[in-house]
N, CA, C and O atoms as a Maestro MAE file, in Angstrom:
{
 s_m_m2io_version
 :::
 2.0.0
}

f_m_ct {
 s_m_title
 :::
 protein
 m_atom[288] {
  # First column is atom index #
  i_m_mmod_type
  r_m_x_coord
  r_m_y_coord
  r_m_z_coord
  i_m_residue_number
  s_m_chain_name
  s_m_pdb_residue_name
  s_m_pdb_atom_name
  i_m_atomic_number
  :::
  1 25 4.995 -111.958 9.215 1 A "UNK " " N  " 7
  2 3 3.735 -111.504 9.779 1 A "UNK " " CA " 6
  3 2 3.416 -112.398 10.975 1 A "UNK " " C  " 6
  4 15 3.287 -113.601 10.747 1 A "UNK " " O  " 8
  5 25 3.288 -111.990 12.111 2 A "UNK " " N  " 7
  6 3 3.442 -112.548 13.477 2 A "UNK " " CA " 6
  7 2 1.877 -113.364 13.152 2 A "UNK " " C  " 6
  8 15 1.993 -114.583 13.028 2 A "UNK " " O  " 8
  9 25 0.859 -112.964 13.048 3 A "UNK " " N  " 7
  10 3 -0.346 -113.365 13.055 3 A "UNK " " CA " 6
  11 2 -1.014 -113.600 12.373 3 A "UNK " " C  " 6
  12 15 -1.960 -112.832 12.200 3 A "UNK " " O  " 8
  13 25 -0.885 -114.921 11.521 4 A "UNK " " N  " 7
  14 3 -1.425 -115.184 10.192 4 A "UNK " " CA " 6
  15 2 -3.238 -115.617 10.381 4 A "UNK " " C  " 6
  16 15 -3.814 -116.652 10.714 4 A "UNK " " O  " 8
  17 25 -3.621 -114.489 10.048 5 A "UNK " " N  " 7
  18 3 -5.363 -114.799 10.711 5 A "UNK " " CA " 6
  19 2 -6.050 -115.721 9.444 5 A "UNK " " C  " 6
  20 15 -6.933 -116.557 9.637 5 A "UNK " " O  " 8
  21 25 -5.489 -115.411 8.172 6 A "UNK " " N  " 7
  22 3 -6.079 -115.805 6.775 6 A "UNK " " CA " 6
  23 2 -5.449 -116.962 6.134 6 A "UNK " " C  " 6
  24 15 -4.219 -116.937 6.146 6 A "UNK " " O  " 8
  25 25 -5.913 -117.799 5.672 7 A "UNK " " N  " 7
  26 3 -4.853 -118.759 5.113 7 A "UNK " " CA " 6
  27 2 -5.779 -119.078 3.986 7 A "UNK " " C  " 6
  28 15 -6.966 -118.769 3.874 7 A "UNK " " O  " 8
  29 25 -4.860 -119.892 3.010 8 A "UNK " " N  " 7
  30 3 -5.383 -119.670 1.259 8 A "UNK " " CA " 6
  31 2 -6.299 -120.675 1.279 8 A "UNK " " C  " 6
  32 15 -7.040 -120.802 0.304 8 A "UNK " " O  " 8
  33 25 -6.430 -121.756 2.640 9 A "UNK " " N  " 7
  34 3 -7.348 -122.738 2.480 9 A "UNK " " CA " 6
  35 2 -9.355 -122.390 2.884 9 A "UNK " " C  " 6
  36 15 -10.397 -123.035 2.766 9 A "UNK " " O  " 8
  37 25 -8.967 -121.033 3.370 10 A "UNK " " N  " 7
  38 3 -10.391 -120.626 4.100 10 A "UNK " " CA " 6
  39 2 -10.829 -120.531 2.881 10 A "UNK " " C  " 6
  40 15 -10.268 -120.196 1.838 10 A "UNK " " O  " 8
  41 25 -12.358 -121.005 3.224 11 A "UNK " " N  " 7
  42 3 -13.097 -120.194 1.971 11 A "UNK " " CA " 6
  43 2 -13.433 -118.554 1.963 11 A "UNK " " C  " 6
  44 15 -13.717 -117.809 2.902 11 A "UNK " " O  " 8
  45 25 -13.327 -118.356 0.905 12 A "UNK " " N  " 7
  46 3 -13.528 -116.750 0.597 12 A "UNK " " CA " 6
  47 2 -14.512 -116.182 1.525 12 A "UNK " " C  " 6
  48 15 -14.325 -115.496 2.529 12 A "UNK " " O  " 8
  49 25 -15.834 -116.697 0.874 13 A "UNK " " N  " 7
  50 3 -16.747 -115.871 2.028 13 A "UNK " " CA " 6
  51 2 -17.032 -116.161 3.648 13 A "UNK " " C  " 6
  52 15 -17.844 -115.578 4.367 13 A "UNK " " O  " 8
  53 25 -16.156 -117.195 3.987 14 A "UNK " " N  " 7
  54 3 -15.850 -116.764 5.489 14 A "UNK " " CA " 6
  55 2 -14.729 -115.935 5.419 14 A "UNK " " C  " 6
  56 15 -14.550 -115.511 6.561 14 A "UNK " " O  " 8
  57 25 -13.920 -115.508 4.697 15 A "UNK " " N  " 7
  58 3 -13.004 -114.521 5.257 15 A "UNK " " CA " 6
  59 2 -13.502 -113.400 4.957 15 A "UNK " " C  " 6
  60 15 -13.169 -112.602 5.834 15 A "UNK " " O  " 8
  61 25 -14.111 -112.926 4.201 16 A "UNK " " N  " 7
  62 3 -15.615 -111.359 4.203 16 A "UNK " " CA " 6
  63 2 -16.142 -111.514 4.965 16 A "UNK " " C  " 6
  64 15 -16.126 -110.507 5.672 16 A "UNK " " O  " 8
  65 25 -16.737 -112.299 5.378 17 A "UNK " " N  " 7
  66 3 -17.656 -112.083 6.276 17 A "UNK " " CA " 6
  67 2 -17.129 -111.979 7.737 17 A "UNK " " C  " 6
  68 15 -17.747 -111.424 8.645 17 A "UNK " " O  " 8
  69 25 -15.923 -112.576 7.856 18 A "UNK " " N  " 7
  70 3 -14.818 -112.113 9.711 18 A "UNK " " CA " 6
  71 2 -14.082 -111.142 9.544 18 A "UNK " " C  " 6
  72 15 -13.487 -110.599 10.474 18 A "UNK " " O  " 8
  73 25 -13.964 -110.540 7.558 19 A "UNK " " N  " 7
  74 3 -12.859 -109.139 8.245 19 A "UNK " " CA " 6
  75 2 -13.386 -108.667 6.766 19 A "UNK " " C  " 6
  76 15 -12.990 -109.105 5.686 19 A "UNK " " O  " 8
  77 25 -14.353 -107.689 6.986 20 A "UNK " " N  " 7
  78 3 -15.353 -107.265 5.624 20 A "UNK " " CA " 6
  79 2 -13.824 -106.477 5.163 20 A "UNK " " C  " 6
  80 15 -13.469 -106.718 4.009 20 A "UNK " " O  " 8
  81 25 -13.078 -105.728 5.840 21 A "UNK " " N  " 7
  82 3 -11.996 -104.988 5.298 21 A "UNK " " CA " 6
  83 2 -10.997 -106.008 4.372 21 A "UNK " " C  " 6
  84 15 -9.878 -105.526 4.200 21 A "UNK " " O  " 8
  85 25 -11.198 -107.210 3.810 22 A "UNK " " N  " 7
  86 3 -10.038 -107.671 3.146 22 A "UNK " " CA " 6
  87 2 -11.080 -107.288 1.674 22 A "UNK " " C  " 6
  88 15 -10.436 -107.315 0.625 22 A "UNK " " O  " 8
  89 25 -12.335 -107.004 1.552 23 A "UNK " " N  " 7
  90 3 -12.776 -106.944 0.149 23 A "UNK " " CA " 6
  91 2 -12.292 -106.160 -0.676 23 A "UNK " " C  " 6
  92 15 -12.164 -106.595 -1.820 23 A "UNK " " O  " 8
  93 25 -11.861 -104.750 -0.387 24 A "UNK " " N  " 7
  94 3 -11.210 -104.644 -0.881 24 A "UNK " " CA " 6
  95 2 -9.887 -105.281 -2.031 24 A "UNK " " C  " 6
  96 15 -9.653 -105.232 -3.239 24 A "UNK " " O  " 8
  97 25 -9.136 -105.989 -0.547 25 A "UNK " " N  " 7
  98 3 -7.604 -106.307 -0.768 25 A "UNK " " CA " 6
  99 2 -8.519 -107.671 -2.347 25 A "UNK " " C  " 6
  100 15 -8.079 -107.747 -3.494 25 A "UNK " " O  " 8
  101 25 -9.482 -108.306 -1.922 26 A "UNK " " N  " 7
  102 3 -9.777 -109.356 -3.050 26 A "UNK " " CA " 6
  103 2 -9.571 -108.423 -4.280 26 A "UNK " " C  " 6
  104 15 -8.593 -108.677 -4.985 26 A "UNK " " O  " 8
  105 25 -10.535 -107.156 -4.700 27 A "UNK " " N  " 7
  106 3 -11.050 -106.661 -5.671 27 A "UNK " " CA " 6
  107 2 -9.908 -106.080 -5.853 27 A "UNK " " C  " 6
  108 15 -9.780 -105.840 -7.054 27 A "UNK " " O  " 8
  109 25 -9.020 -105.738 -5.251 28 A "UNK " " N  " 7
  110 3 -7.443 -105.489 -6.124 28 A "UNK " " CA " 6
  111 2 -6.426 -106.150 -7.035 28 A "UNK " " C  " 6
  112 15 -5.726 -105.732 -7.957 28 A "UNK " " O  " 8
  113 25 -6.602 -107.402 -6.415 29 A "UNK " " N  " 7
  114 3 -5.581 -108.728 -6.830 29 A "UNK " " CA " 6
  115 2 -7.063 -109.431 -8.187 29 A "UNK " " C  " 6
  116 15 -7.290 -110.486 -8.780 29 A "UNK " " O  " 8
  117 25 -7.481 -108.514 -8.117 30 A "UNK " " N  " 7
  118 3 -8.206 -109.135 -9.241 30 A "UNK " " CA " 6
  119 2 -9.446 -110.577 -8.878 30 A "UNK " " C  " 6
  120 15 -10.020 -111.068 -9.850 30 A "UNK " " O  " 8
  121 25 -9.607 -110.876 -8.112 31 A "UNK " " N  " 7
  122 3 -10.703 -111.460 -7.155 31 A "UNK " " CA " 6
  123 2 -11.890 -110.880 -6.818 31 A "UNK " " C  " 6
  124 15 -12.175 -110.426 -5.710 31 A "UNK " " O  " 8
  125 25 -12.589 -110.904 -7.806 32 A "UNK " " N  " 7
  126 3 -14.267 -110.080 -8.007 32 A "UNK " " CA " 6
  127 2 -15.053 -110.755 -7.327 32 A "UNK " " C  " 6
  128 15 -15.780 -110.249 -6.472 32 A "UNK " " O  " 8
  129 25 -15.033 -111.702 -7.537 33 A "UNK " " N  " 7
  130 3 -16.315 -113.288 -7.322 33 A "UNK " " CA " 6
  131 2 -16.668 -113.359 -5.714 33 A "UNK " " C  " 6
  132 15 -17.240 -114.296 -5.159 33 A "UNK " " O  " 8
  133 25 -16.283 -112.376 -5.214 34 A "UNK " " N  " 7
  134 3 -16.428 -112.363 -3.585 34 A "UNK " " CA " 6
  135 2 -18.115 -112.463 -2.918 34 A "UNK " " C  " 6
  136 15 -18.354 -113.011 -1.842 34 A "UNK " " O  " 8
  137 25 -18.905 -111.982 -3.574 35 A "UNK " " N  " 7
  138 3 -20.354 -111.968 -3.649 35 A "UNK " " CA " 6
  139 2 -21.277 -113.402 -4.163 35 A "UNK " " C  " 6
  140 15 -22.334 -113.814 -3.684 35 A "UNK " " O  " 8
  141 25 -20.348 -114.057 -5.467 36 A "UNK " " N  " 7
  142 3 -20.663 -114.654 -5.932 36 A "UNK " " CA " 6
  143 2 -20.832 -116.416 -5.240 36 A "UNK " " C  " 6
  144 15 -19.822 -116.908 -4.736 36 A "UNK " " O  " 8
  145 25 -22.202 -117.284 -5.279 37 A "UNK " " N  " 7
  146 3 -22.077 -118.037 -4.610 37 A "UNK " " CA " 6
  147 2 -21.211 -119.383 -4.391 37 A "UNK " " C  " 6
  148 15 -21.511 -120.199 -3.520 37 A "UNK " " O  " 8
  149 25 -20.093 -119.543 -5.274 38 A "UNK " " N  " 7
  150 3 -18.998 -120.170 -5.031 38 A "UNK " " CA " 6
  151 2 -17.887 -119.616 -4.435 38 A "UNK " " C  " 6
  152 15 -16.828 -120.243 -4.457 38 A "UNK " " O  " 8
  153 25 -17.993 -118.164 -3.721 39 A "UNK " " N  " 7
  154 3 -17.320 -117.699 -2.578 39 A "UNK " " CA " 6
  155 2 -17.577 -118.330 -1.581 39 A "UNK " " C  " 6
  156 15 -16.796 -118.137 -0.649 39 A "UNK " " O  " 8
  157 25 -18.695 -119.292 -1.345 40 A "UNK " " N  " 7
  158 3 -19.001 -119.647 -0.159 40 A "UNK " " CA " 6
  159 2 -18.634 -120.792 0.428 40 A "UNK " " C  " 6
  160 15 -18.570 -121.155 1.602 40 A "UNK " " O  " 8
  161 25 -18.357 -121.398 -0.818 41 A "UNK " " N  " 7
  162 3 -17.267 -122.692 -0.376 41 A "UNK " " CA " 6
  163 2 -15.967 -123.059 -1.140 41 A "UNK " " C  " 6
  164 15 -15.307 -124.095 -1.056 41 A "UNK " " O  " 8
  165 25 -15.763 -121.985 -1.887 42 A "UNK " " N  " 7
  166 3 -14.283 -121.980 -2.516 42 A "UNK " " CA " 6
  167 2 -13.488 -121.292 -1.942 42 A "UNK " " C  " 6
  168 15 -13.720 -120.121 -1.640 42 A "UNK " " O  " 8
  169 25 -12.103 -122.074 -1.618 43 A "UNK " " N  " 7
  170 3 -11.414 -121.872 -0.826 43 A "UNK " " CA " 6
  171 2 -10.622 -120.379 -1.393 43 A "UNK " " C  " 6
  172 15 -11.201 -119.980 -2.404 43 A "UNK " " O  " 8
  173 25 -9.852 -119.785 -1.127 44 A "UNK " " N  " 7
  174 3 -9.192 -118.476 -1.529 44 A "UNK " " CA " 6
  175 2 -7.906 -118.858 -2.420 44 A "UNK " " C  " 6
  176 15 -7.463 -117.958 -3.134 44 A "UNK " " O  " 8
  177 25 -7.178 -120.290 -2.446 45 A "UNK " " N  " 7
  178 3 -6.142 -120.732 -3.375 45 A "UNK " " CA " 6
  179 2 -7.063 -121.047 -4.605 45 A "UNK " " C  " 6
  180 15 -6.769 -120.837 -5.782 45 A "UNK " " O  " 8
  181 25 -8.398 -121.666 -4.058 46 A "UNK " " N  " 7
  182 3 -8.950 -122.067 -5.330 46 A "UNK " " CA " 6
  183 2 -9.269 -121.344 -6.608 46 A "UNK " " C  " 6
  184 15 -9.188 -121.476 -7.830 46 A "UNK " " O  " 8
  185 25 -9.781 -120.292 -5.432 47 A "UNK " " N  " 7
  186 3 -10.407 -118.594 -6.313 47 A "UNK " " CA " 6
  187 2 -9.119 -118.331 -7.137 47 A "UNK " " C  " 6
  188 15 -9.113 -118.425 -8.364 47 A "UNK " " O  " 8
  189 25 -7.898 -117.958 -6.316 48 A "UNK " " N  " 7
  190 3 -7.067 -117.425 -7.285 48 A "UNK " " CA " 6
  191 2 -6.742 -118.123 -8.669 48 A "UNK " " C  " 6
  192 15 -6.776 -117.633 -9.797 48 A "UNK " " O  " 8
  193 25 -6.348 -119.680 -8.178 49 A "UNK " " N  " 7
  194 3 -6.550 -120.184 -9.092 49 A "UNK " " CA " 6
  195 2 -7.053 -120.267 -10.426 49 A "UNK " " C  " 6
  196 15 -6.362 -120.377 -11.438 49 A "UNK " " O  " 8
  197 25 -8.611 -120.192 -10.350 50 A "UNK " " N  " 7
  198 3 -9.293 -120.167 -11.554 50 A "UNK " " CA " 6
  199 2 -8.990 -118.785 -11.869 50 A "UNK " " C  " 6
  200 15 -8.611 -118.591 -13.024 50 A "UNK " " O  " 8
  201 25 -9.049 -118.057 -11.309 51 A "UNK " " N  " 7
  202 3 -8.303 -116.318 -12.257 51 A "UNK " " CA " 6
  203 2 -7.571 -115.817 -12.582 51 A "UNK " " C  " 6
  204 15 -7.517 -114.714 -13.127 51 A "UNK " " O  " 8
  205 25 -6.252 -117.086 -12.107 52 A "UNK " " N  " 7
  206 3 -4.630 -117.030 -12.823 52 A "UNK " " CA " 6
  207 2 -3.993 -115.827 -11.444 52 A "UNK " " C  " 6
  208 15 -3.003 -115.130 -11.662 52 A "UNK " " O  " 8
  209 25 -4.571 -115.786 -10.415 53 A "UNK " " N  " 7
  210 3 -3.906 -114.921 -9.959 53 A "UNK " " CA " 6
  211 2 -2.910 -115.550 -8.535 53 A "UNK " " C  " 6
  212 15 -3.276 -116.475 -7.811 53 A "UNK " " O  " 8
  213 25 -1.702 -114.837 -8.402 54 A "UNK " " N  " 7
  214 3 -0.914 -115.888 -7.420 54 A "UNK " " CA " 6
  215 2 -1.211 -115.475 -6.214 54 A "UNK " " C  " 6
  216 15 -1.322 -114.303 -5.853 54 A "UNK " " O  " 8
  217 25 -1.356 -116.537 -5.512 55 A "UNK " " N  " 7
  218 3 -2.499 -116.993 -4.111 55 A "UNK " " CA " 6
  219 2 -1.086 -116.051 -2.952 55 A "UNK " " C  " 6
  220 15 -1.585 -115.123 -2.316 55 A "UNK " " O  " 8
  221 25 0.167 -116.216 -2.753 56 A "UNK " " N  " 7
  222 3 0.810 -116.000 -1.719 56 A "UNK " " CA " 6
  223 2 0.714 -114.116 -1.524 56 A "UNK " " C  " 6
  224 15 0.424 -113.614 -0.438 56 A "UNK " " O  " 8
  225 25 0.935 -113.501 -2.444 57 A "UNK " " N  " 7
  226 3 0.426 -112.465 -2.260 57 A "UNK " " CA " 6
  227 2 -0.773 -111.631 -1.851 57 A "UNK " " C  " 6
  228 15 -0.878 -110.594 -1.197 57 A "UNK " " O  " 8
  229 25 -1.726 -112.505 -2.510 58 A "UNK " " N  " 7
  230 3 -2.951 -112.118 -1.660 58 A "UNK " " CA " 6
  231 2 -3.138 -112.648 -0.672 58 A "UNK " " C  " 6
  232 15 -4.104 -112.238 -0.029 58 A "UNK " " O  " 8
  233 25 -2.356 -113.740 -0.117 59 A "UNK " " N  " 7
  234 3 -2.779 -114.012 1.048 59 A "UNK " " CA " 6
  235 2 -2.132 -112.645 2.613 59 A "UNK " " C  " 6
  236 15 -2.606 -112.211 3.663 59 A "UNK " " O  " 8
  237 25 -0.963 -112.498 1.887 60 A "UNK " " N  " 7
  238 3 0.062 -111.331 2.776 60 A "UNK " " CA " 6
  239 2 -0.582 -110.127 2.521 60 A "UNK " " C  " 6
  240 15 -0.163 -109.368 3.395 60 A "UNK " " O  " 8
  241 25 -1.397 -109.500 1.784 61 A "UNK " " N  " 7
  242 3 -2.513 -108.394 1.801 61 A "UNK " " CA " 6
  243 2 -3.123 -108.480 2.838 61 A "UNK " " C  " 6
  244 15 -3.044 -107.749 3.825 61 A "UNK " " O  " 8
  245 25 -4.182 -109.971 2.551 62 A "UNK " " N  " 7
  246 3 -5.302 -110.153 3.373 62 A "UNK " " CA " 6
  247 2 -5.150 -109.932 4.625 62 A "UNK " " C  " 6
  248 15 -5.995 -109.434 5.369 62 A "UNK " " O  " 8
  249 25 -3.544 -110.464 5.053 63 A "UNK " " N  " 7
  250 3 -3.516 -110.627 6.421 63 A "UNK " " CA " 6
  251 2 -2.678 -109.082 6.899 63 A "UNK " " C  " 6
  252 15 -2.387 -108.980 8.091 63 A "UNK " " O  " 8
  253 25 -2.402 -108.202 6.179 64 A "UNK " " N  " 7
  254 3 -1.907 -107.349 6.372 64 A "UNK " " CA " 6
  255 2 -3.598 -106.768 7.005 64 A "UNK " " C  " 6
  256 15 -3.860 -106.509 8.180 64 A "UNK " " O  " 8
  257 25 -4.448 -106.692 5.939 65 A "UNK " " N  " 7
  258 3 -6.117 -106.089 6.078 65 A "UNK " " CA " 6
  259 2 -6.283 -106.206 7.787 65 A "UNK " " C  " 6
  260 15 -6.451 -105.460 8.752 65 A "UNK " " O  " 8
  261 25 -6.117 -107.685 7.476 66 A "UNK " " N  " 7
  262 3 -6.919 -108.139 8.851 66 A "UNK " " CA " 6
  263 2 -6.733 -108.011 9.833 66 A "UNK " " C  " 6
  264 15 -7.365 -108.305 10.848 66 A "UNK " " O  " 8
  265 25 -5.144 -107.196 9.524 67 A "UNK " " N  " 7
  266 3 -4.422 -107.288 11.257 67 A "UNK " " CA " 6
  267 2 -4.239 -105.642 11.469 67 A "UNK " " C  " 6
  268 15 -4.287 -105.105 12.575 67 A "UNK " " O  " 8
  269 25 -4.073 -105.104 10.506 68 A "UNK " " N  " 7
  270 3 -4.542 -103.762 10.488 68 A "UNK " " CA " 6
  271 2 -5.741 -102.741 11.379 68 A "UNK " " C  " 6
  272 15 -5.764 -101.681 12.006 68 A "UNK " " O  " 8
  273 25 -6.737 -103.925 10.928 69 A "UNK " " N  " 7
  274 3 -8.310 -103.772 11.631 69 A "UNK " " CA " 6
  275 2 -8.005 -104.297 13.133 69 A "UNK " " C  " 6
  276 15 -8.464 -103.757 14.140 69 A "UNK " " O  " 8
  277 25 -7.273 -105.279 13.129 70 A "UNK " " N  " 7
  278 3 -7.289 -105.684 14.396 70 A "UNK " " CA " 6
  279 2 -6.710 -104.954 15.638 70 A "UNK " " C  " 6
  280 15 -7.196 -104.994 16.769 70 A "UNK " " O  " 8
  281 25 -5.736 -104.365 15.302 71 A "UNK " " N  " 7
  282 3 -5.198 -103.344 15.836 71 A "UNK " " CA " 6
  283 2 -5.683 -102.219 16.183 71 A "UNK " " C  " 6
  284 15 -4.976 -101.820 17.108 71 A "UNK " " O  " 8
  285 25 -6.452 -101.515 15.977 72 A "UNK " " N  " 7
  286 3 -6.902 -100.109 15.676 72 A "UNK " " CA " 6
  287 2 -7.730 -100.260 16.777 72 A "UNK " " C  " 6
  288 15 -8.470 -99.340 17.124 72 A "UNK " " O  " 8
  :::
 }
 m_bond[287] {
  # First column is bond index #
  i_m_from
  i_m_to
  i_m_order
  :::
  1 1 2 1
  2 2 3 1
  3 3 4 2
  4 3 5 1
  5 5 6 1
  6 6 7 1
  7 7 8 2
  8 7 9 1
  9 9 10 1
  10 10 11 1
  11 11 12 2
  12 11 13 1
  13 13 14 1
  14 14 15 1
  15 15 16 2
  16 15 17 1
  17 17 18 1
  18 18 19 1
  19 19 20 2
  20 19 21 1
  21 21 22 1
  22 22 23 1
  23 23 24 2
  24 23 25 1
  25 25 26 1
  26 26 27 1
  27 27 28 2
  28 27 29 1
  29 29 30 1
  30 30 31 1
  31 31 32 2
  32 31 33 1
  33 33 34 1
  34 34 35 1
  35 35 36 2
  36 35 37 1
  37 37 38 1
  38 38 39 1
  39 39 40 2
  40 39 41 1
  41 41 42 1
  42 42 43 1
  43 43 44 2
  44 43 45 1
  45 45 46 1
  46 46 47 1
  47 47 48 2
  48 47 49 1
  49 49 50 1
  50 50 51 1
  51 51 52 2
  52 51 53 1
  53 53 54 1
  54 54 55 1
  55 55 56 2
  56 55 57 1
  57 57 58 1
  58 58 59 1
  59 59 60 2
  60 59 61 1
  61 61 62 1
  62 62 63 1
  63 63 64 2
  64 63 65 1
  65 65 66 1
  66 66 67 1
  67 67 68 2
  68 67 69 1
  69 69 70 1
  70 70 71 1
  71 71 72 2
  72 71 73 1
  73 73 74 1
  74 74 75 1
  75 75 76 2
  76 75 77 1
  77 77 78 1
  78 78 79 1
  79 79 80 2
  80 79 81 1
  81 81 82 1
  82 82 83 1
  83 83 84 2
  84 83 85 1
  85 85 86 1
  86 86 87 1
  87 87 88 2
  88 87 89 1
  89 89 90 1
  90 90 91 1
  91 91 92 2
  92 91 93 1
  93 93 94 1
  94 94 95 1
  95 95 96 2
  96 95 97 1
  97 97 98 1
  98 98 99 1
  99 99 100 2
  100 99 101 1
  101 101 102 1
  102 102 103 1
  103 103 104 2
  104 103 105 1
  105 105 106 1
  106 106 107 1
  107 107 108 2
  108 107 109 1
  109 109 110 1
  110 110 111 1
  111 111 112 2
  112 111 113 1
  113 113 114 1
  114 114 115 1
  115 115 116 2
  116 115 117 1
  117 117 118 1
  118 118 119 1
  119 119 120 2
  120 119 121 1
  121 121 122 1
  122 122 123 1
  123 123 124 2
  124 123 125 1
  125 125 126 1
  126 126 127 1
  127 127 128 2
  128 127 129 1
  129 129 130 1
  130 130 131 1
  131 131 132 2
  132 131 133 1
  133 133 134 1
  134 134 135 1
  135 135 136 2
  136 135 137 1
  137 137 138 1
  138 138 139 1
  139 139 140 2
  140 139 141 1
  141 141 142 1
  142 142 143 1
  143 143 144 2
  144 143 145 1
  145 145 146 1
  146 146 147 1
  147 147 148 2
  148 147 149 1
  149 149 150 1
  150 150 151 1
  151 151 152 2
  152 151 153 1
  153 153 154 1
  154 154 155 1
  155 155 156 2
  156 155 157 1
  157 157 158 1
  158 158 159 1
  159 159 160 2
  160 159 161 1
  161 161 162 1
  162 162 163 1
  163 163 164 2
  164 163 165 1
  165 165 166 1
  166 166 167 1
  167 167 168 2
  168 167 169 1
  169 169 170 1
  170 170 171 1
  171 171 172 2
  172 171 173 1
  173 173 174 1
  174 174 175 1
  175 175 176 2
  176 175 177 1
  177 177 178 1
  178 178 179 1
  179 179 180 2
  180 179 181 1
  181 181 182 1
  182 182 183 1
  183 183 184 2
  184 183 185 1
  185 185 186 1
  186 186 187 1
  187 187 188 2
  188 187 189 1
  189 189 190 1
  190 190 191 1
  191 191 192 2
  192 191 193 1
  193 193 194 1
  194 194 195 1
  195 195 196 2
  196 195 197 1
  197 197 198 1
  198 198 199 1
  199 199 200 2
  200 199 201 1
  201 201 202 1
  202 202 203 1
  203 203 204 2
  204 203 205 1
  205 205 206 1
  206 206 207 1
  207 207 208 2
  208 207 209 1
  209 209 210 1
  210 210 211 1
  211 211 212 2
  212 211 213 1
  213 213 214 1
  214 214 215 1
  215 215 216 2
  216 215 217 1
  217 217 218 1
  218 218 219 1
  219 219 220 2
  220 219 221 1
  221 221 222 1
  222 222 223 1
  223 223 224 2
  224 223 225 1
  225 225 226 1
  226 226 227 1
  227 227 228 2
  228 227 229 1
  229 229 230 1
  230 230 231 1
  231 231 232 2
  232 231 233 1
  233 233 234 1
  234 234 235 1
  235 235 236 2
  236 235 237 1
  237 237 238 1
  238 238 239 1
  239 239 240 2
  240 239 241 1
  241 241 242 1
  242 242 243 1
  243 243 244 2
  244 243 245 1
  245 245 246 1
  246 246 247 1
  247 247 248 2
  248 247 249 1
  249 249 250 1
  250 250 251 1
  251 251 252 2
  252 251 253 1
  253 253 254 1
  254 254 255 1
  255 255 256 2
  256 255 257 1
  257 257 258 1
  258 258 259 1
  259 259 260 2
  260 259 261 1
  261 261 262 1
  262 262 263 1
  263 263 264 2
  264 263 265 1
  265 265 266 1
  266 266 267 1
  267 267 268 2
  268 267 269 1
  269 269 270 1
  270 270 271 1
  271 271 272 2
  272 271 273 1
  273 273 274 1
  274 274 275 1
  275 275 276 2
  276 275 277 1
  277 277 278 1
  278 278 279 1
  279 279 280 2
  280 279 281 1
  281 281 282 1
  282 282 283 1
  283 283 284 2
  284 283 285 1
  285 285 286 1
  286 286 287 1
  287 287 288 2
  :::
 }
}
C-alpha cells in the first residue's frame, strides 16, 4: 500500500474523526468502542489489543478505507 495514512499507533478517535469512512472498517474487525471515551486517547494497537483482535489487518482495511476516499 503506497500510502500508509493510518498507523496502529494513532489514536482511534483521531482516525474517525480524519476519515469517518474507516468506522465502519473498526465495527467489522470487531472494534465497537469507537464512540467510546477511551477512543480518544487509545491508540488503535491498543484497542485491538484489549479485544483480542489482530492490529495488522485492521490496520490494511483502514488504510485501504482511507485511501479509497481519498481517491474518489
Amino acid at each position: 500500500m503506497p500510502d500508509r495514512q493510518v498507523t496502529k499507533e494513532m489514536p482511534i478517535g483521531d482516525v474517525v474523526r480524519k476519515f469517518p469512512e474507516t468506522i465502519p472498517v473498526f465495527m467489522k474487525h470487531g472494534l465497537h468502542c469507537i464512540g467510546c471515551a477511551v477512543a480518544a486517547f487509545e491508540s488503535i494497537a491498543e484497542g485491538a489489543a484489549a479485544h483480542g483482535i489482530q492490529v495488522d489487518p485492521l490496520i490494511d482495511d483502514l488504510n485501504t478505507a482511507a485511501q479509497e476516499t481519498k481517491t474518489e
